[in-house]
MDTraj code that builds the backbone (N, CA, C; nanometers):
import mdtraj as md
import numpy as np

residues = "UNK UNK UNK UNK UNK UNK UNK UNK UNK UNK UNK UNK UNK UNK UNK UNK UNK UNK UNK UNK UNK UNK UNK UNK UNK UNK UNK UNK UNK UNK UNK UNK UNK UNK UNK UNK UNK UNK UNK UNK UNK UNK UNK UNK UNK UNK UNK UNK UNK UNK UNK UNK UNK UNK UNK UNK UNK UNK UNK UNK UNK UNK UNK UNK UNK UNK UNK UNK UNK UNK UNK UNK UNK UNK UNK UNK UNK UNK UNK UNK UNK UNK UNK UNK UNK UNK UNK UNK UNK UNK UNK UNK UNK UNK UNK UNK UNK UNK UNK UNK UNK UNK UNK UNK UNK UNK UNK UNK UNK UNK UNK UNK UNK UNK UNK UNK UNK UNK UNK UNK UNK UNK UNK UNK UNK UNK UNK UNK UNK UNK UNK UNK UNK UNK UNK UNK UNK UNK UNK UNK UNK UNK UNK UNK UNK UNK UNK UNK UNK UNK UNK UNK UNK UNK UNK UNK UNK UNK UNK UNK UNK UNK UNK UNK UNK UNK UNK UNK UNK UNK UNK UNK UNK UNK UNK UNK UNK UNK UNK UNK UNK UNK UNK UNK UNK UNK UNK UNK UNK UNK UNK UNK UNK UNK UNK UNK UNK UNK UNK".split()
xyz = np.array([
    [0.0826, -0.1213, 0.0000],
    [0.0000, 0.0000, 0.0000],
    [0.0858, 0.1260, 0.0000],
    [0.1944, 0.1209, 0.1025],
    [0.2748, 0.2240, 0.0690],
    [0.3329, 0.2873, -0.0433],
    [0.3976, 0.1440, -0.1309],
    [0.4832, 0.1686, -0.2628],
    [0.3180, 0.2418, -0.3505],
    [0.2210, 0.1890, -0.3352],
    [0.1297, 0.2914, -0.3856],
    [0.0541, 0.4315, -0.3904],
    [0.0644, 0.4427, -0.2715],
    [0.0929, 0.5558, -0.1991],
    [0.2531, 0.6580, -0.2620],
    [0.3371, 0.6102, -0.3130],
    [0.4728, 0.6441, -0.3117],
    [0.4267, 0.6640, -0.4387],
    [0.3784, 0.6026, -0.5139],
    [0.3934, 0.6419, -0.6848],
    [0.2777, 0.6864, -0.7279],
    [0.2041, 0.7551, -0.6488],
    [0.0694, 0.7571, -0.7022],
    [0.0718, 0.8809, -0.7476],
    [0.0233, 0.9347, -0.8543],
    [0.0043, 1.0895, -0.9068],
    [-0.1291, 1.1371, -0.9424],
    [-0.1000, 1.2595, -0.8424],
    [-0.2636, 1.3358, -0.9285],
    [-0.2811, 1.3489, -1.0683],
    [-0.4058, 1.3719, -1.1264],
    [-0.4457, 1.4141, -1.2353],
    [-0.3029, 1.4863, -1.3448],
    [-0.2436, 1.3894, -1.4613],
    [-0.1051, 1.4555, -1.4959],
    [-0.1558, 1.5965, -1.5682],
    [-0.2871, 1.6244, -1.6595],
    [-0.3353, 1.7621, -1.6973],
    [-0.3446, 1.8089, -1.5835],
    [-0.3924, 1.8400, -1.4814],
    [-0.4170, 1.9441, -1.3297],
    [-0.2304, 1.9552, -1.2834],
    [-0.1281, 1.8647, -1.2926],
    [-0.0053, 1.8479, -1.2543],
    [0.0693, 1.9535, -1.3882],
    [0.0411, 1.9473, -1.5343],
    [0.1101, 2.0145, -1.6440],
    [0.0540, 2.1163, -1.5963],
    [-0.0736, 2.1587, -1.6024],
    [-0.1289, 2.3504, -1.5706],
    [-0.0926, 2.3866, -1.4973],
    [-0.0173, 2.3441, -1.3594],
    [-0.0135, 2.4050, -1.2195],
    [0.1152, 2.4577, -1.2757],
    [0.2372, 2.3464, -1.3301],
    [0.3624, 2.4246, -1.3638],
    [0.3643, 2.5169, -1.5026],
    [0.2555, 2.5591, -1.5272],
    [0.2252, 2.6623, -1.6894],
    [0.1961, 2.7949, -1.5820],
    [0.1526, 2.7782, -1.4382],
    [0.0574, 2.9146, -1.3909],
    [0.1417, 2.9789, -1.2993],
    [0.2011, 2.8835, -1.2801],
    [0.3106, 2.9458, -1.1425],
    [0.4405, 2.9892, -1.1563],
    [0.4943, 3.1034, -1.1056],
    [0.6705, 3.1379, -1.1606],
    [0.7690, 3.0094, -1.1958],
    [0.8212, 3.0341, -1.2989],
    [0.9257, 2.9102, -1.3333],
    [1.0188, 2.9122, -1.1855],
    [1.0393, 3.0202, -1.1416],
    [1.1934, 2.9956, -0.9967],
    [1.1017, 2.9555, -0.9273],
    [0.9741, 2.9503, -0.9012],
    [0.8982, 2.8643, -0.7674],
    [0.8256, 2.6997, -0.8582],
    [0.8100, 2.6876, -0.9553],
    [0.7666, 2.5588, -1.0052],
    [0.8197, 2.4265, -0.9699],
    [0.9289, 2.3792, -0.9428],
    [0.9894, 2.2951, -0.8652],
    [0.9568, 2.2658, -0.7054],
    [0.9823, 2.3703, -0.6607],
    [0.8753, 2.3613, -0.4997],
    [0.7847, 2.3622, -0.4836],
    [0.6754, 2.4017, -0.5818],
    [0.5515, 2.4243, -0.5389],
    [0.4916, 2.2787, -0.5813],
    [0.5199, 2.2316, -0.6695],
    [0.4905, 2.1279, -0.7462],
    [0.5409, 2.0272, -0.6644],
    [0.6443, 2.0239, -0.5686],
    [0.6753, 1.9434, -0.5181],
    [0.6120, 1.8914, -0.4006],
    [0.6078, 2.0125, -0.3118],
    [0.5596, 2.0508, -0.1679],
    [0.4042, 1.9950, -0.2176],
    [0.3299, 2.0230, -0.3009],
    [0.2086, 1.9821, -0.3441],
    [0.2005, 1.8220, -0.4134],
    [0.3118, 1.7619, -0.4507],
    [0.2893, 1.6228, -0.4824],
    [0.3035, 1.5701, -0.3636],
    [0.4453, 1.5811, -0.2541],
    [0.4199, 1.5307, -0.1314],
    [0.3330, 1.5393, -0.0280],
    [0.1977, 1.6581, 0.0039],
    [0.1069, 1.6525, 0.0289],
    [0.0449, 1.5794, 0.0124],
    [0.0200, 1.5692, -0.1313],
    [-0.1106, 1.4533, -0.1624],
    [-0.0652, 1.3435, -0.1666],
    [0.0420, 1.2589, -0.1818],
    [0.1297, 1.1324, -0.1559],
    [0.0906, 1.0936, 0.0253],
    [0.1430, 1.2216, 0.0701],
    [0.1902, 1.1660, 0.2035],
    [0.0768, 1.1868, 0.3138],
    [-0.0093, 1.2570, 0.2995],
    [-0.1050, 1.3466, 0.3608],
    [-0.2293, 1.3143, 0.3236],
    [-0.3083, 1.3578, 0.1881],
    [-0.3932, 1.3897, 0.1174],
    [-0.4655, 1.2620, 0.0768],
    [-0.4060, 1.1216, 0.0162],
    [-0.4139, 1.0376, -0.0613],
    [-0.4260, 0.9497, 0.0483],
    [-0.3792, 0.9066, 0.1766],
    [-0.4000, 0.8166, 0.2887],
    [-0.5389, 0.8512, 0.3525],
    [-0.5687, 0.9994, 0.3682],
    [-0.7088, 1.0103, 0.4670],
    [-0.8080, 0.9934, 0.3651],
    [-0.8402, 1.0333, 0.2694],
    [-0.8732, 1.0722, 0.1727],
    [-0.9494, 0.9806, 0.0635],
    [-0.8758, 0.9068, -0.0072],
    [-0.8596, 0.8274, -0.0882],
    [-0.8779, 0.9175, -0.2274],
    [-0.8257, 0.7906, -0.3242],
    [-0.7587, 0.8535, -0.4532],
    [-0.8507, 0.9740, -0.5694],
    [-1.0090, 0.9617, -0.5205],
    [-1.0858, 1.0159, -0.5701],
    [-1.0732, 1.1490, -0.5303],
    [-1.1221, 1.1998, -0.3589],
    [-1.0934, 1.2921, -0.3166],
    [-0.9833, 1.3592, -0.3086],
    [-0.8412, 1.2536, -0.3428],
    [-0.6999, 1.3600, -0.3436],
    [-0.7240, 1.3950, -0.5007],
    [-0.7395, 1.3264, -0.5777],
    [-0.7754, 1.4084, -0.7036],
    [-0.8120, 1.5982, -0.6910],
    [-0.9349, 1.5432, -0.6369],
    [-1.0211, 1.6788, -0.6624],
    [-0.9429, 1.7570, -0.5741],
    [-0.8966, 1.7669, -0.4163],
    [-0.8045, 1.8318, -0.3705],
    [-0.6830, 1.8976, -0.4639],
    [-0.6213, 1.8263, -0.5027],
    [-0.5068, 1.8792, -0.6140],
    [-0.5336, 2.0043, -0.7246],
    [-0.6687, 1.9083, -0.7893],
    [-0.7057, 2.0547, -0.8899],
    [-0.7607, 2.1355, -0.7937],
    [-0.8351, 2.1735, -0.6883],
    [-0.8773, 2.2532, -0.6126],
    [-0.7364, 2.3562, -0.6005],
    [-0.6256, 2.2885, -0.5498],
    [-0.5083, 2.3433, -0.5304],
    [-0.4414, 2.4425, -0.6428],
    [-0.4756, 2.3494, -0.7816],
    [-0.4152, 2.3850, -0.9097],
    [-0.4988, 2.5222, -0.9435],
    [-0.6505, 2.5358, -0.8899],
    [-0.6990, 2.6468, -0.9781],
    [-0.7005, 2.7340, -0.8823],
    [-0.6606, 2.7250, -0.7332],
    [-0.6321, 2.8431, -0.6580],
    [-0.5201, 2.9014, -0.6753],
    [-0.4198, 2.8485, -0.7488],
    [-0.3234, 2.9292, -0.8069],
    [-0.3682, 2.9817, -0.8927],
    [-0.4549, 2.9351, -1.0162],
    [-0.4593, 2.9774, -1.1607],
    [-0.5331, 3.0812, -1.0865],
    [-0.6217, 3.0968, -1.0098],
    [-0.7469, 3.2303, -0.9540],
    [-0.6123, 3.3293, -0.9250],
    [-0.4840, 3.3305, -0.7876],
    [-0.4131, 3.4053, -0.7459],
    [-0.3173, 3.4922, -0.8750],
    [-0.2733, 3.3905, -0.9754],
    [-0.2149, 3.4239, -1.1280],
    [-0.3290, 3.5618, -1.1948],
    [-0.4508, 3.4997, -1.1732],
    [-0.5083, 3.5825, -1.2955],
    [-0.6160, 3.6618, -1.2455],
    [-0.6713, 3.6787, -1.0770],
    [-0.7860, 3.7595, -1.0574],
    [-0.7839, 3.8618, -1.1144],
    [-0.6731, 3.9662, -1.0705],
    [-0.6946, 4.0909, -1.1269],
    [-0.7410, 4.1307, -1.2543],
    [-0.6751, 4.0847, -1.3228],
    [-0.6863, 4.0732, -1.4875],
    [-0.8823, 4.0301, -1.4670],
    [-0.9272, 3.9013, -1.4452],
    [-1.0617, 3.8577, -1.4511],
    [-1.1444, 3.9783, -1.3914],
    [-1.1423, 4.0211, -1.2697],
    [-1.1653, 4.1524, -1.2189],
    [-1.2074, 4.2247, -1.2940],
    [-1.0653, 4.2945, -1.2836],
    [-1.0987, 4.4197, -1.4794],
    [-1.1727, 4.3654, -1.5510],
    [-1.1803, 4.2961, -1.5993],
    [-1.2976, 4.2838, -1.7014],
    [-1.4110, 4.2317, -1.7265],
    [-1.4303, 4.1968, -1.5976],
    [-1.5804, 4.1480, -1.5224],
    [-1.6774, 4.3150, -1.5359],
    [-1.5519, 4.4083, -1.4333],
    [-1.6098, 4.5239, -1.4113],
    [-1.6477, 4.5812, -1.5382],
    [-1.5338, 4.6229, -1.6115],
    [-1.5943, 4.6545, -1.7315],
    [-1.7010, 4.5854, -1.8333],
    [-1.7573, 4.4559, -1.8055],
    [-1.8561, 4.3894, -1.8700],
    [-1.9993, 4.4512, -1.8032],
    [-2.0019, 4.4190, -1.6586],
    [-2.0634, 4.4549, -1.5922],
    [-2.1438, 4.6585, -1.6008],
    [-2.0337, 4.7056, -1.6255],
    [-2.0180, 4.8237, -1.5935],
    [-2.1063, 4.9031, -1.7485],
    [-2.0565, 4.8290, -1.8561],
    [-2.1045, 4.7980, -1.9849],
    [-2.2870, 4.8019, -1.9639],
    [-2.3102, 4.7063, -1.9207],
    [-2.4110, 4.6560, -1.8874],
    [-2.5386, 4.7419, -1.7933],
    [-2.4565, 4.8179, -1.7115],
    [-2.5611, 4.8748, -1.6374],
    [-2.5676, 4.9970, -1.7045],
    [-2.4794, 5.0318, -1.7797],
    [-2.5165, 5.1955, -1.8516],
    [-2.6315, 5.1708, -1.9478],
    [-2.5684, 5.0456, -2.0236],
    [-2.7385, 5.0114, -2.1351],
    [-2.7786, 4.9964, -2.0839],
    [-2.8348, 4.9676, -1.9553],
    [-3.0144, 4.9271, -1.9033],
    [-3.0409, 5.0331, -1.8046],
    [-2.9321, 5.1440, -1.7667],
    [-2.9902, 5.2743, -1.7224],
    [-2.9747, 5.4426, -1.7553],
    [-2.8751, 5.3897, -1.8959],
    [-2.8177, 5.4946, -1.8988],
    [-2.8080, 5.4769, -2.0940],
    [-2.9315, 5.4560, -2.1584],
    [-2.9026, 5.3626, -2.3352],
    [-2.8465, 5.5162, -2.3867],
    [-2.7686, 5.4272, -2.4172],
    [-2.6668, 5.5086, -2.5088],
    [-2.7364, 5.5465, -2.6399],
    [-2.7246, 5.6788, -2.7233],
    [-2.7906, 5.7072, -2.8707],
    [-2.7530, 5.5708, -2.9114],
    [-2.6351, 5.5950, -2.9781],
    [-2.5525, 5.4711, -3.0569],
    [-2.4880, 5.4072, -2.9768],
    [-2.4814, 5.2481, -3.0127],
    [-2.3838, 5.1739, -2.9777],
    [-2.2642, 5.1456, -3.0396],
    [-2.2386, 5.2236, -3.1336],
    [-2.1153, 5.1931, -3.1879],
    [-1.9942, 5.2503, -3.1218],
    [-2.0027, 5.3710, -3.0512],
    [-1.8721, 5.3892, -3.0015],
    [-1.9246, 5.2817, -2.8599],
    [-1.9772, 5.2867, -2.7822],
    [-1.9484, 5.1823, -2.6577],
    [-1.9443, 5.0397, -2.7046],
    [-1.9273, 5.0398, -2.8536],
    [-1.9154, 4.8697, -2.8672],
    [-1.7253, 4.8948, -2.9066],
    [-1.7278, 4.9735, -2.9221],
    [-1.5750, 5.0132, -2.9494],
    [-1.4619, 5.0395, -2.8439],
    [-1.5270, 5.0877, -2.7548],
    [-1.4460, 5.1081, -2.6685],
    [-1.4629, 4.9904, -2.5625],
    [-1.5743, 4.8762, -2.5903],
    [-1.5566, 4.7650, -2.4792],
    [-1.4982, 4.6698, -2.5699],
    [-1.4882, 4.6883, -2.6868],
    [-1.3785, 4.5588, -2.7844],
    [-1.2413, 4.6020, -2.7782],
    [-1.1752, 4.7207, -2.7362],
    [-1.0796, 4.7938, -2.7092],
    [-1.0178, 4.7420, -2.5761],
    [-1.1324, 4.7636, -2.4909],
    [-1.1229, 4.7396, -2.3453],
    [-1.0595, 4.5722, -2.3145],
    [-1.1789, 4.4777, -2.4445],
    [-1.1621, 4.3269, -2.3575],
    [-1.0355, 4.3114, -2.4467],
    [-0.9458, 4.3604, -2.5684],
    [-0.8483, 4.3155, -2.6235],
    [-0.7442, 4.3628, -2.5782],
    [-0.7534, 4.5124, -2.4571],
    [-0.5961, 4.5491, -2.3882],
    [-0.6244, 4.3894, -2.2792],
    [-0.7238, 4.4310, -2.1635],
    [-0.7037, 4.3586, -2.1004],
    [-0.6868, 4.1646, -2.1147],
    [-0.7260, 4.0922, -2.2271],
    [-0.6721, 3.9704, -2.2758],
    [-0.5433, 3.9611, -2.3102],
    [-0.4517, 4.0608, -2.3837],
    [-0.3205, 4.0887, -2.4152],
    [-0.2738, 4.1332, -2.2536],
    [-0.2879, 4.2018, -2.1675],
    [-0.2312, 4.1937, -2.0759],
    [-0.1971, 4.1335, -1.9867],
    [-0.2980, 4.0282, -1.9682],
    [-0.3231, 3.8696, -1.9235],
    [-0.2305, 3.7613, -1.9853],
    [-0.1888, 3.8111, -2.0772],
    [-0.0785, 3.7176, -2.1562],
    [-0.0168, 3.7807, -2.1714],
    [0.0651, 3.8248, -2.1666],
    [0.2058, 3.9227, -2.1375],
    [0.2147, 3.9346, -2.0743],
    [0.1654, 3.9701, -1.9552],
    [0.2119, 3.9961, -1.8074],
    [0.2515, 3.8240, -1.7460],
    [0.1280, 3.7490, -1.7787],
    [0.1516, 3.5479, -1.7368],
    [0.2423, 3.5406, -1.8113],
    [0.3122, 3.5549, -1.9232],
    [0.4221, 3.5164, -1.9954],
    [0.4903, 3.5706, -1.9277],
    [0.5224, 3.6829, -1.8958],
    [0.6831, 3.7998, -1.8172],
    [0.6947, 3.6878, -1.6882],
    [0.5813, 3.6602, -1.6339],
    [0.5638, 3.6380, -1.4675],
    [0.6182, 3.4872, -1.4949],
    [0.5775, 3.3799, -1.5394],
    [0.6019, 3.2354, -1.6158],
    [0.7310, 3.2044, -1.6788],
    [0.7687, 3.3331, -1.7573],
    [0.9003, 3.3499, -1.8158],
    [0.7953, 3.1626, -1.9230],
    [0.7351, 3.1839, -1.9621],
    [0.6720, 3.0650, -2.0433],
    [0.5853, 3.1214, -2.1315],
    [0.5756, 3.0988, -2.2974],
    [0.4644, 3.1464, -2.3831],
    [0.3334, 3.0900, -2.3333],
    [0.3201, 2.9263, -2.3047],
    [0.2271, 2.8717, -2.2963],
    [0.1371, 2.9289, -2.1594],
    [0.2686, 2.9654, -2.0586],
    [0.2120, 2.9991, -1.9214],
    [0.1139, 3.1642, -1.9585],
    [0.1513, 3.2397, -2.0269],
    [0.0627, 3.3373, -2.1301],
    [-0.0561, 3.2848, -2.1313],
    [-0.0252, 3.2225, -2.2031],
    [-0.1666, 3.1637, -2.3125],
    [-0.2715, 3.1174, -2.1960],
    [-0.2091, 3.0254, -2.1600],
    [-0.3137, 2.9945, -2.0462],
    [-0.3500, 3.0844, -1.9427],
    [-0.2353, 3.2254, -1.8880],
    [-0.3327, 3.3157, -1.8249],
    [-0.4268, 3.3848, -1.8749],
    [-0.4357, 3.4009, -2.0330],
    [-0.5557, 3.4979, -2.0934],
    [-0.6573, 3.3993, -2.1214],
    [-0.6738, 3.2726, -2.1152],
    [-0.7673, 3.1684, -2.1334],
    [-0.8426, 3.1685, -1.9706],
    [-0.7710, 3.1455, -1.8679],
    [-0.8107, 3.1558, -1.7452],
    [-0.8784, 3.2565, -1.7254],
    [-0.8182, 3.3668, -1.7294],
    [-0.8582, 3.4875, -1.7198],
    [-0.9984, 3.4769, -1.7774],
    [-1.0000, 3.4413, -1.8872],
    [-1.1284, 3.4992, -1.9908],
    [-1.2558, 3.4080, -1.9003],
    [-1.2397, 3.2697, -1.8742],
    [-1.3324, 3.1896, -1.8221],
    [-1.4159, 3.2530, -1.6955],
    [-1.2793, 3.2917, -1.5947],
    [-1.3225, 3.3489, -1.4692],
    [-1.4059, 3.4763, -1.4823],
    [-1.3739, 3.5390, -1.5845],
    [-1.4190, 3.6760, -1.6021],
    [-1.5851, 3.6454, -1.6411],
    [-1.5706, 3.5612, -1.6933],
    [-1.7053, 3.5277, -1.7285],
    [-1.8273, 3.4534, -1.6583],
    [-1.7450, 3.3645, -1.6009],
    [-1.8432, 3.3290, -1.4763],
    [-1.8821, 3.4361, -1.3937],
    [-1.8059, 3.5260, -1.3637],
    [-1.8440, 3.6608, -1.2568],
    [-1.9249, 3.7335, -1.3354],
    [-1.9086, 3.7355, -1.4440],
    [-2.0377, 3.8144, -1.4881],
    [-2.1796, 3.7556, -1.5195],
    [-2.1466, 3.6504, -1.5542],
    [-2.2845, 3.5650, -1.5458],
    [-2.3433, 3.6019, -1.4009],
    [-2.2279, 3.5047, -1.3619],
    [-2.3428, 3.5489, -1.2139],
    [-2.3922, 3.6727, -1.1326],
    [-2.2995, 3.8132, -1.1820],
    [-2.3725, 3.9062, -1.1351],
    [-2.4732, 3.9537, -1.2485],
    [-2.4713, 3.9525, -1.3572],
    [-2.5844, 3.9591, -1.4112],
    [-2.7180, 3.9044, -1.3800],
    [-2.7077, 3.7868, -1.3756],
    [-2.8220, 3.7248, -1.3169],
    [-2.8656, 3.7765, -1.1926],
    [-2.7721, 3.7555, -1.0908],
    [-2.7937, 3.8465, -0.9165],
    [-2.8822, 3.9308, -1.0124],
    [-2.8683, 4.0537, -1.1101],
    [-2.9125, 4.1670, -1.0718],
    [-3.0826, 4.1865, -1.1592],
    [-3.0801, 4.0408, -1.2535],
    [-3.1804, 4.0259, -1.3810],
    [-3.2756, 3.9646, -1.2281],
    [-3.2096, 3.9063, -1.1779],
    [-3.3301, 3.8310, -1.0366],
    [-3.3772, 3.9739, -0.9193],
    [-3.3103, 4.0249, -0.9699],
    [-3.3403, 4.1608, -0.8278],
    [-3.4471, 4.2807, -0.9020],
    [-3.3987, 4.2998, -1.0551],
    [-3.4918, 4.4206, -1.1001],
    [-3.5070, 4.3522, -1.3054],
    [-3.6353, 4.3027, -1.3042],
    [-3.6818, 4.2656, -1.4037],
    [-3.8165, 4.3105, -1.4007],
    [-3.8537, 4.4290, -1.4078],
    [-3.9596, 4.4633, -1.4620],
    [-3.9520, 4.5019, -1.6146],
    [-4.0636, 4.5327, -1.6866],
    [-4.0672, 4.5775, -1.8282],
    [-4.0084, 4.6144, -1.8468],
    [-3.9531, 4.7771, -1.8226],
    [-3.8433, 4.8514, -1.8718],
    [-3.7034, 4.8166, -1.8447],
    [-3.6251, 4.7249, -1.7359],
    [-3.5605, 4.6904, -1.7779],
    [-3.5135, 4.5546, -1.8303],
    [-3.6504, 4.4560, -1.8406],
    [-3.5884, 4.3917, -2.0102],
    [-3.6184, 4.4702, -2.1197],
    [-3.6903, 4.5390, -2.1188],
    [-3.6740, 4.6280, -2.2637],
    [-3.5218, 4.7283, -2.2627],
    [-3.4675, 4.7582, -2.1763],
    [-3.3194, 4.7783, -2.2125],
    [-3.2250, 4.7080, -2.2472],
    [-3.2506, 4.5739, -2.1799],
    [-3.2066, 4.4075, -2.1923],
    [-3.1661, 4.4037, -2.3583],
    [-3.3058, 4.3798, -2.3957],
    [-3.3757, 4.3008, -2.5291],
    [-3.2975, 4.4352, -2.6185],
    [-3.2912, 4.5798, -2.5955],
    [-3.2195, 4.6706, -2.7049],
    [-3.0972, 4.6718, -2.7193],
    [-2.9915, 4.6279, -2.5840],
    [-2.9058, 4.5941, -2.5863],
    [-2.7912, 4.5084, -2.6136],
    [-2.8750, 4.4398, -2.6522],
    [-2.8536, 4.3091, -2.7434],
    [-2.9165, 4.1851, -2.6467],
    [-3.0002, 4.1867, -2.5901],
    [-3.0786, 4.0430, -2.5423],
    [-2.9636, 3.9791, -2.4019],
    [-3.0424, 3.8932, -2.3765],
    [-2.9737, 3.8127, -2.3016],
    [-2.9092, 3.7073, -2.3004],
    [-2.9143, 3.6779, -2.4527],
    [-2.7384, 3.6610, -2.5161],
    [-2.6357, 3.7439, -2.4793],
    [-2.6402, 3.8355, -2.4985],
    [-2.5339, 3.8698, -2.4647],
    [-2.4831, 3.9274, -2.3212],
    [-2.6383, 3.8994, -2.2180],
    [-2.5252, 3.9077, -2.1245],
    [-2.4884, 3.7609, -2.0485],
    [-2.5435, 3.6224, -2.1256],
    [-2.4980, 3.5450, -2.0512],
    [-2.4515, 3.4142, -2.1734],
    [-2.4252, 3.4424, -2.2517],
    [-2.2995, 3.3402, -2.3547],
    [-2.2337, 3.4473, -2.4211],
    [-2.2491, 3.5361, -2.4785],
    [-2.1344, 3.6448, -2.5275],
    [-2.0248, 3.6335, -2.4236],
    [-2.0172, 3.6796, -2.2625],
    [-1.8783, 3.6156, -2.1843],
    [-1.8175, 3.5250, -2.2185],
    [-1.8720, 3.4169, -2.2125],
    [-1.7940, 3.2868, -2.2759],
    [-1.7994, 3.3054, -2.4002],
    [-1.8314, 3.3422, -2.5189],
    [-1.7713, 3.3365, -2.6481],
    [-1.6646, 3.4267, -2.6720],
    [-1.6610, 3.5235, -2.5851],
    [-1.5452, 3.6127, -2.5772],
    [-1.4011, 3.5307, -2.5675],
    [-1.4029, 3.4407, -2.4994],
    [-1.3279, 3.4067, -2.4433],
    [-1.2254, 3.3239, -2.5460],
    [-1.2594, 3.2759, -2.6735],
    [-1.1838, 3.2259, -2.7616],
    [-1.0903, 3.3259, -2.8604],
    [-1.1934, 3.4342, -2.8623],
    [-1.0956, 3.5178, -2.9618],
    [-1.0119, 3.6213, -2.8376],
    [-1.0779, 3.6370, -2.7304],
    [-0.9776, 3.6517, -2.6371],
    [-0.8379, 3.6079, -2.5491],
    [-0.8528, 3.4981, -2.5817],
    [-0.7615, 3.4051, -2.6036],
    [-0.5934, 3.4094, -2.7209],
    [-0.7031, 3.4408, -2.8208],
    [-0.6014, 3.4606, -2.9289],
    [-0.4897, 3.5687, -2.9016],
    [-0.5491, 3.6518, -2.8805],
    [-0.4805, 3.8296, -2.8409],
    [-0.3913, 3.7694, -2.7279],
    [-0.4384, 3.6785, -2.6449],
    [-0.3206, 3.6740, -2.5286],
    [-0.2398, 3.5788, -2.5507],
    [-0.2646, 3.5016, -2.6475],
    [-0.1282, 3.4028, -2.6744],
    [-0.0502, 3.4975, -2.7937],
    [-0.1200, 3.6207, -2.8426],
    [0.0297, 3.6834, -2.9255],
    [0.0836, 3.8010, -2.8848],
    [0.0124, 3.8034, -2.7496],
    [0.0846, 3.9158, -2.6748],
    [0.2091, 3.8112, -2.5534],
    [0.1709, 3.7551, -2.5546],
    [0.2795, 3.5870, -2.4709],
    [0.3826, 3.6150, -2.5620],
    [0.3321, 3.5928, -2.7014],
    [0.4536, 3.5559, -2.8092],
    [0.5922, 3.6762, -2.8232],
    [0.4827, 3.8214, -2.7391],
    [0.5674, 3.9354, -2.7947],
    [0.6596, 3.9412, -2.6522],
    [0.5664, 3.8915, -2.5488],
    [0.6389, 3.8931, -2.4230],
    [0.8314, 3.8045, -2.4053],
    [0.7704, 3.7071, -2.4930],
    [0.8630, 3.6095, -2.4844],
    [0.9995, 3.6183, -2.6234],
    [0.9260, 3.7245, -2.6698],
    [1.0724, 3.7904, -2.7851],
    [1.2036, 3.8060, -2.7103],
    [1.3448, 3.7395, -2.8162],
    [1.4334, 3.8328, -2.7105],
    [1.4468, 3.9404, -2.7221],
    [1.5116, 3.9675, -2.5819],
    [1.5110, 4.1224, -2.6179],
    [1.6992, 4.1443, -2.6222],
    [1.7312, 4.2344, -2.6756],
    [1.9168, 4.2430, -2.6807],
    [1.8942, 4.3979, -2.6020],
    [2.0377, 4.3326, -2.5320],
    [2.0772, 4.4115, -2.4263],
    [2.1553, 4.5930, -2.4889],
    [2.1378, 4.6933, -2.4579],
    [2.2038, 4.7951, -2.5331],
    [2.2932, 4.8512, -2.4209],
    [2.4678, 4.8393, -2.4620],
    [2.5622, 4.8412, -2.3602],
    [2.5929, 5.0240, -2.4169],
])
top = md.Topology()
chain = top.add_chain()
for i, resn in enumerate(residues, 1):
    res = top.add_residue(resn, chain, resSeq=i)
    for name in ("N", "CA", "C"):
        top.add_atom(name, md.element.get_by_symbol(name[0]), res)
traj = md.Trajectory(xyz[None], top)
């Protein structure tokens, strides 16, 4: 039981993402200190099902500490989006559709460039503007909803429905999230250019 205990490994996808999210000079310890946990600790009280889910629990409280801020920002600004059309309708939507496609493509590129600088990894990029984009989106789902459950009378689904429906405030987040994606794996790519030193 021991030697099983000794070789047993969490989830190897939840084990590859943890070392994509976390600084390359701490990836060796953290990864470590966290396999011997669940080996020595985790996997005996536990059993192999529950150290599973423990591990990724572990894995995406890093990926959350890596990428809140970034998800944050642009929750708010989704959010923020959102309450001006249903209290504040804009004549046109073309400049506020401009300046929130502006908005979600700094902040996806910054999410991957900054996880690339921090990772010193392209992929570790890529996967913070993918993270990023998911989390960002669950928070807005769910405060949207909080607020579609608190004040849904006529007038404001009829700001709803002019604003583009409720598509878009609860799968547009997540569809964002692919071409948002893109922007942060080629802002990773620019992160991870060399750069030459000027003596």
């Amino acid at each position: 039981m021991s030697n099983v205990q000794h070789d047993a490994t969490p989830p190897a996808w939840a084990e590859g993402l943890l070392r994509f999210v976390v600084r390359r000079d701490h990836r060796d310890s953290i990864s470590g200190d966290l396999l011997e946990e669940y080996r020595e600790r985790i996997l005996p009280s536990r059993g192999p099902a529950a150290a599973d889910r423990w591990y990724v629990g572990q894995m995406l409280g890093y990926l959350w500490r890596a990428t809140w801020l970034w998800a944050v920002a642009f929750a708010a600004a989704a959010l923020l989006r959102d309450a001006l059309d249903r209290f504040d309708p804009p004549q046109s939507y073309y400049l506020r559709s401009l300046i929130t496609t502006y908005t979600a493509i700094a902040l996806f590129a910054g999410a991957g460039f900054f996880g690339a600088r921090r990772t010193r990894s392209f992929v570790g990029g890529a996967v913070s503007g993918f993270a990023m984009g998911l989390i960002a989106a669950f928070i807005t789902v769910t405060v949207s909803g909080a607020m579609l459950a608190i004040a849904h009378d006529p007038t404001t689904l009829h700001a709803v429905a002019r604003s583009g429906g409720l598509d878009e405030a609860f799968i547009l987040p997540f569809v964002i999230v692919v071409p948002g994606t893109a922007f942060a794996t080629i802002a990773a790519a620019v992160a991870r250019l060399p750069t030459r030193k000027i003596y």
